[in-house]
N, C-alpha and C positions, 0 to 999 in steps of 0.2 A: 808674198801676199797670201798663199794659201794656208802658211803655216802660222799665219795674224789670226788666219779667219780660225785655222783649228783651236787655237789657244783662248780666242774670244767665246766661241760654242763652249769650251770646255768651260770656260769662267763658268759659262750662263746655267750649264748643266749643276755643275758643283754648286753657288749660291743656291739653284731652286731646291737640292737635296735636302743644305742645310736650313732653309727654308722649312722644307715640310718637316723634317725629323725635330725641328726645335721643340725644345717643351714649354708650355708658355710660362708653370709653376712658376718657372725662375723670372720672367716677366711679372706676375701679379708680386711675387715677393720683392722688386726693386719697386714697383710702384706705391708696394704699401709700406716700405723703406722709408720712403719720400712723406708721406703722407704721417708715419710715426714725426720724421723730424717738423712737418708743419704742426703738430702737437706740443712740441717740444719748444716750438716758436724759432726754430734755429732751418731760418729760407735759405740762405746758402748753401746745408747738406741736402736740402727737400730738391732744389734745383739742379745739386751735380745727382742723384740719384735719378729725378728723370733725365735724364743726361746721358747718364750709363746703362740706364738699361734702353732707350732708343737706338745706342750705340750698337748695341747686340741685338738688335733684330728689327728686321725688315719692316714689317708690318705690324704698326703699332696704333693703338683703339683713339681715336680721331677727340674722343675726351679726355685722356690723359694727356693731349696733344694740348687742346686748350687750356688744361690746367696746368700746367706745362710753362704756357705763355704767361698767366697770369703770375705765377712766383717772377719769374723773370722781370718782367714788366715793372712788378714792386722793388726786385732790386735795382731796377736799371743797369742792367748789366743788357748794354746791348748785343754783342754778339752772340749772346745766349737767345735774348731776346729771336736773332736774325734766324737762328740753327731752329726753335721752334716755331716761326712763322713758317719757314720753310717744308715743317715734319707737318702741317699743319693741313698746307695745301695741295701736299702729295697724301695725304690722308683724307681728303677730299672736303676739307673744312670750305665755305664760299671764302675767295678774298673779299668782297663786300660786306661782307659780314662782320670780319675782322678789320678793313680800315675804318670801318665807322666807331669802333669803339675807343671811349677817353683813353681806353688804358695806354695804348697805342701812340698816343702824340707825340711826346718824345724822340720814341724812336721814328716815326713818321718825319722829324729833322733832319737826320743821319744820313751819310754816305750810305752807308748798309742798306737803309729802305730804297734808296733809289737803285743799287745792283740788284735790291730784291725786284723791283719793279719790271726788268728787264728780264726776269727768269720765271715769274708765277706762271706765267704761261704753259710753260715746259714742263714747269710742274704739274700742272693740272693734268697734263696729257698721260701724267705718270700714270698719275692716279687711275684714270679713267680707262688706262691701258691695260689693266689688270681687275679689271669688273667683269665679271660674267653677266651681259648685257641681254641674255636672254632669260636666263635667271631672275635678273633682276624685272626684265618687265611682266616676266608671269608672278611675278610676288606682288608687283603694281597691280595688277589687275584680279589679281587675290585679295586683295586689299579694299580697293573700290567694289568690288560685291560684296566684300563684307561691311562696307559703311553703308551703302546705298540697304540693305534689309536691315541693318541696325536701324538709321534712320525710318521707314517704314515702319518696324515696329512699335518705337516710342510716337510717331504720330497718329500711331492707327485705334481707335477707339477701343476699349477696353474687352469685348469678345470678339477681337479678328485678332488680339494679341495670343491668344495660343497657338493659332494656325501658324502663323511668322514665327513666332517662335520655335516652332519644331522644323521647320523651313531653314531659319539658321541654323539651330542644331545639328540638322543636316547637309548644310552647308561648309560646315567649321570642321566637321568630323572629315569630311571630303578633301578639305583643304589641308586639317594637319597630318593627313594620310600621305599626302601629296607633299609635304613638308618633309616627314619622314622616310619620304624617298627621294630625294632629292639629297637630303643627309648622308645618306647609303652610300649615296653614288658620288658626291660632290664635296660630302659636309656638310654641315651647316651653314645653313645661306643665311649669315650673320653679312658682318662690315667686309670681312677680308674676302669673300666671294661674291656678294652684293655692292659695295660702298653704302654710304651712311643714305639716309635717306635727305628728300629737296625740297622744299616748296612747288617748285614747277612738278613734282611728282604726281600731288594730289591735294587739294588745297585744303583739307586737316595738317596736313605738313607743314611742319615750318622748318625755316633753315639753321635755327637756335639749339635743338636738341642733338645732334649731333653724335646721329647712332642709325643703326639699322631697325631703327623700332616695327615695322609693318607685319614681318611673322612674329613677333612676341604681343602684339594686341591679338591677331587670329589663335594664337595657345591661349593670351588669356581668359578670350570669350569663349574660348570651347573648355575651357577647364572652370568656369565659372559653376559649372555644375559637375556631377559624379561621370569622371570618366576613365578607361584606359592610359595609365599612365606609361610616357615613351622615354623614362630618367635615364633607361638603363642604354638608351642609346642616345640619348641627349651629354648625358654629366660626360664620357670621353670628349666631347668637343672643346669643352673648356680648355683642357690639358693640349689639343690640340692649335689653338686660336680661334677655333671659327666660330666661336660663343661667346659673347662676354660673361663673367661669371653675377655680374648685376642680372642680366640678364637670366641664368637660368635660374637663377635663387628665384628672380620673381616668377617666373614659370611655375616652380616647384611650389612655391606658397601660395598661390591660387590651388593647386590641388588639395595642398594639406588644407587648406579653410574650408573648401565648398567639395571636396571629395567623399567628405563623410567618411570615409577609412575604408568605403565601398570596393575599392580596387590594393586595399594592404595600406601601412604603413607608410606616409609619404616625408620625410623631413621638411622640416621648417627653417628659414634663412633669418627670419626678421621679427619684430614685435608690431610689423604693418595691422597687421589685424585679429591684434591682442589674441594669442595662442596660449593654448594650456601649457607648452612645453616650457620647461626650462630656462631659462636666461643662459644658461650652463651649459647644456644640449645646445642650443642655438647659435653660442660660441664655437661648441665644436665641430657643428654644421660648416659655419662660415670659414673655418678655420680651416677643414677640407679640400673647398672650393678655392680657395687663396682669398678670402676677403678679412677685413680686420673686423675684428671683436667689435659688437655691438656699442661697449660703452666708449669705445675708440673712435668709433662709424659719430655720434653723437659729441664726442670731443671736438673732433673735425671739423665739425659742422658749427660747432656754436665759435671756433677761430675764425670765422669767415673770410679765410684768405679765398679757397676754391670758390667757382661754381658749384653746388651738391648736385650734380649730375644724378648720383647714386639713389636723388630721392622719387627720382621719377619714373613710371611705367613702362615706357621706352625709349 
């Protein structure tokens, strides 16, 4: 019995190593794998691509997870189908959320849905077993002060809006101080240390976005203006998981827009808000980061097999 128990700790130890050491590069490059052959029109390689690289790691961003489901879905291929609803709910997607959708009927028939039926549970408890839950509720409550003076200031008549405003200001600066120590110490309190965000969190939240968006609205509002830029300890996180890289692109292009070049040169990810820089540059930005090429991101998009997740704030 004792020699179970040491071989079971030892699994557990070895998984978490390879866990932390993984590099994610090689994750954004299966994912955008996937996404070249949705270009291509050819869903059966887009499908084993997310497929294999879920295969290879643990923890994997809760919207490749849905998009994931929707190739599947289209090909009806249900055991594919079963394996991403599954990555879905350990990635903290609601099952409600996902049985109401058409896409889903089908396999809603299936033997497979009804073993799934008997497992979401356990699943759930995965997911949830690995949230840093104190984390996460001071980033709630980060969040809520910062809506509650947002709100305040757009209803507040036109000279009380400077006072709040520098109020936020100082608010936000407070908060991504506090972010970037938490970084330090934890990582980045993205999806893989927080889970994605809820509805029941805050009611701006909805359970459809499917991300830890709540510190990436606090950078965006603190970078809406000229400030201290924190890339040089943000961009490792990428490489590590605990950023999505949608996510720091949009970080970084709120500074290069509204930074003014006040704090140096800040790269640009996107043509969101028509930039001087290059089409070229911008590709080799994105190219950096693991994301695909601009005029590929806009391919994608106009195939509408996906959700464009990619096109939203957070």
């Amino acid at each position: 019995m004792k020699i179970k128990l040491i071989l079971f700790f030892t699994y557990l130890i070895i998984v978490s190593i390879n866990s932390i050491a993984q590099d994610y590069s090689e994750y954004y490059e299966g994912i955008n794998n996937a996404k070249l052959a949705l270009i291509n029109a050819d869903l059966e390689q887009a499908e084993d691509c997310y497929y294999q690289t879920f295969e290879d790691f643990d923890f994997v961003y809760a919207r490749d997870c849905y998009n994931a489901l929707e190739i599947s879905t289209k090909l009806k291929h249900f055991d594919k189908i079963n394996y991403f609803m599954k990555r879905c709910i350990k990635q903290g997607v609601e099952f409600a959320y996902l049985e109401r959708q058409e896409m889903m009927s089908d396999y809603k028939k299936t033997t497979l849905y009804s073993e799934f039926l008997l497992n979401k549970d356990s699943l759930r408890n995965i997911y949830e077993s690995k949230i840093n839950w104190g984390i996460r509720n001071e980033i709630i409550e980060m969040f809520t002060k910062d809506q509650m003076i947002r709100k305040r200031y757009y209803k507040a008549i036109l000279f009380k809006r400077r006072k709040i405003g520098r109020d936020w200001e100082a608010l936000n600066k407070m908060q991504v101080e506090r972010l970037i120590e938490i970084t330090k110490k934890h990582g980045f309190p993205g999806e893989k240390l927080i889970g994605i965000d809820a509805k029941k969190m805050h009611h701006k939240i909805n359970d459809f976005d499917l991300s830890a968006g709540m510190p990436i609205i606090i950078f965006i509002h603190h970078y809406s203006q000229p400030n201290e830029s924190y890339n040089s300890i943000l961009k490792p996180e990428i490489k590590k998981g605990n950023l999505w890289n949608e996510h720091y692109a949009i970080i970084s292009d709120f500074q290069y827009t509204y930074g003014k070049q006040k704090y140096g040169l800040i790269p640009c990810y996107s043509l969101r808000f028509k930039p001087k820089e290059s089409k070229e540059q911008i590709d080799r930005n994105r190219l950096e980061i693991g994301l695909l090429s601009w005029s590929n991101t806009k391919k994608l998009e106009s195939r509408k097999y996906l959700t464009p997740f990619w096109i939203r704030l957070r």
